[in-house]
C-alpha positions as CSV (number, residue, x, y, z in Angstrom):
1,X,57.9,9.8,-30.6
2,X,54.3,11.2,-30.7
3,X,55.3,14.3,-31.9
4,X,57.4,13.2,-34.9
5,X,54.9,10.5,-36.1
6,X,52.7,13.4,-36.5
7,X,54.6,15.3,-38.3
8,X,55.7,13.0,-40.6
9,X,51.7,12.2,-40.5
10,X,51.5,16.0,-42.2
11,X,54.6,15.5,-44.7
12,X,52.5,12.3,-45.8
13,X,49.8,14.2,-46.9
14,X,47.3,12.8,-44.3
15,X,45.0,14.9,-41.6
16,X,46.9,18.8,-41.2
17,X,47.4,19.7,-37.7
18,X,46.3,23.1,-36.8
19,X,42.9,24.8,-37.7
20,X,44.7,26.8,-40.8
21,X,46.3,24.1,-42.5
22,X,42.8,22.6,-42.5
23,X,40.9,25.5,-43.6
24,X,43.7,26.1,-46.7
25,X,43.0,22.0,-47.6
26,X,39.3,22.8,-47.3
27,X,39.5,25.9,-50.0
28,X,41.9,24.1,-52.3
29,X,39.4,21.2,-52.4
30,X,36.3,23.0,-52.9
31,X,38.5,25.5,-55.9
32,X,39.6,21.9,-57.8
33,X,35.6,21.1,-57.1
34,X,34.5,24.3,-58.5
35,X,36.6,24.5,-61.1
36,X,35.9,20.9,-62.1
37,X,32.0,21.8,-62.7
38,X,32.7,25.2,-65.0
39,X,35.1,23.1,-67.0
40,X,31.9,20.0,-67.4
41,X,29.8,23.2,-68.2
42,X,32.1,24.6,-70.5
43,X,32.1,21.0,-72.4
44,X,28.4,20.7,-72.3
45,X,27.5,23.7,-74.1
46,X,29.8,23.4,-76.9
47,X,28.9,19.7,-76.9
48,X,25.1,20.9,-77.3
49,X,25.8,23.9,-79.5
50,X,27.6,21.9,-81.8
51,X,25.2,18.9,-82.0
52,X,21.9,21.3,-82.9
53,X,23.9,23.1,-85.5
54,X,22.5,21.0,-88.4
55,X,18.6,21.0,-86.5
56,X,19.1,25.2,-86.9
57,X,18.1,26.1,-90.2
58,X,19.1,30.1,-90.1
59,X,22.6,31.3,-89.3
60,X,21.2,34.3,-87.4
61,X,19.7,32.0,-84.8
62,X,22.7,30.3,-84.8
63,X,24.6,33.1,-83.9
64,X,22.1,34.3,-81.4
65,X,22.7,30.9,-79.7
66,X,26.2,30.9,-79.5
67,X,25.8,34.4,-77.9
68,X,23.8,33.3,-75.9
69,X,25.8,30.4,-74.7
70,X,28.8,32.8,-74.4
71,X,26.9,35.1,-72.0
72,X,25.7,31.9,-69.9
73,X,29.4,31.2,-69.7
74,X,30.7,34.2,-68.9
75,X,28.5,34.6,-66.2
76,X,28.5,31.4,-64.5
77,X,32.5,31.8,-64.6
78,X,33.2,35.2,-63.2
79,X,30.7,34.2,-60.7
80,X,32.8,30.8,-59.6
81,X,35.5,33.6,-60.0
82,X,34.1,36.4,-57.6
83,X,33.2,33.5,-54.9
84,X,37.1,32.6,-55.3
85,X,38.2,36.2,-54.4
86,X,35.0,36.2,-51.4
87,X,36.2,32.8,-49.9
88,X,39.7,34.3,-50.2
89,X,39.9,37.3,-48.0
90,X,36.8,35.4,-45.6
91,X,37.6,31.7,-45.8
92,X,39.0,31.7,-42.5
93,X,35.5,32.8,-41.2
94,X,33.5,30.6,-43.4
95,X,36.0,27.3,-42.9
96,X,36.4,27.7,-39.5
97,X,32.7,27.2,-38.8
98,X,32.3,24.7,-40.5
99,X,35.6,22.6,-39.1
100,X,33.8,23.1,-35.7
101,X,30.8,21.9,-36.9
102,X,32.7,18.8,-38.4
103,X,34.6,18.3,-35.1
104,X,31.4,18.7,-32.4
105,X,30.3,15.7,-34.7
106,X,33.0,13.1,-33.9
């Protein structure tokens, strides 16, 4: 009876079982996380570039703003992008230390 209450336990959605299906909940959290704060920054700045566009009174600074602002975005996403790909091929590594650390706590 254990055994099958925890299995359905798994197929609920509650607590995974072994060490993997923890570290793959742990990685799929922390992408949604990640990719929840690019897509707030990506709102911000066109939020802010298009509110001071009447306070900027020459195009060309408007257009070095927005390239500027492009570049800050492209770089802050193809780094949330690299540490995808790095968390990828090392997550059980970096996951598994840190489920240890969370379990010597309990």
């Amino acid at each position: 009876m254990g055994v099958f209450m925890a299995q359905e336990a798994v197929a609920l959605g509650s607590t995974p079982e072994t060490i993997k299906d923890r570290i793959d909940v742990m990685f799929a959290r922390d992408k949604m996380f990640a990719l929840t704060l690019v897509a707030i920054l990506w709102l911000t700045v066109f939020f802010v570039m298009f509110q001071m566009r009447v306070f900027i009174p020459d195009p060309a600074i408007e257009v070095a703003c927005w390239l500027v602002a492009s570049v800050l975005l492209l770089f802050n996403t193809g780094s949330i992008l690299a540490m995808f790909k790095h968390y990828a091929q090392d997550k059980a590594h970096i996951y598994s230390v840190d489920i240890r650390h969370l379990d010597a706590g309990h």
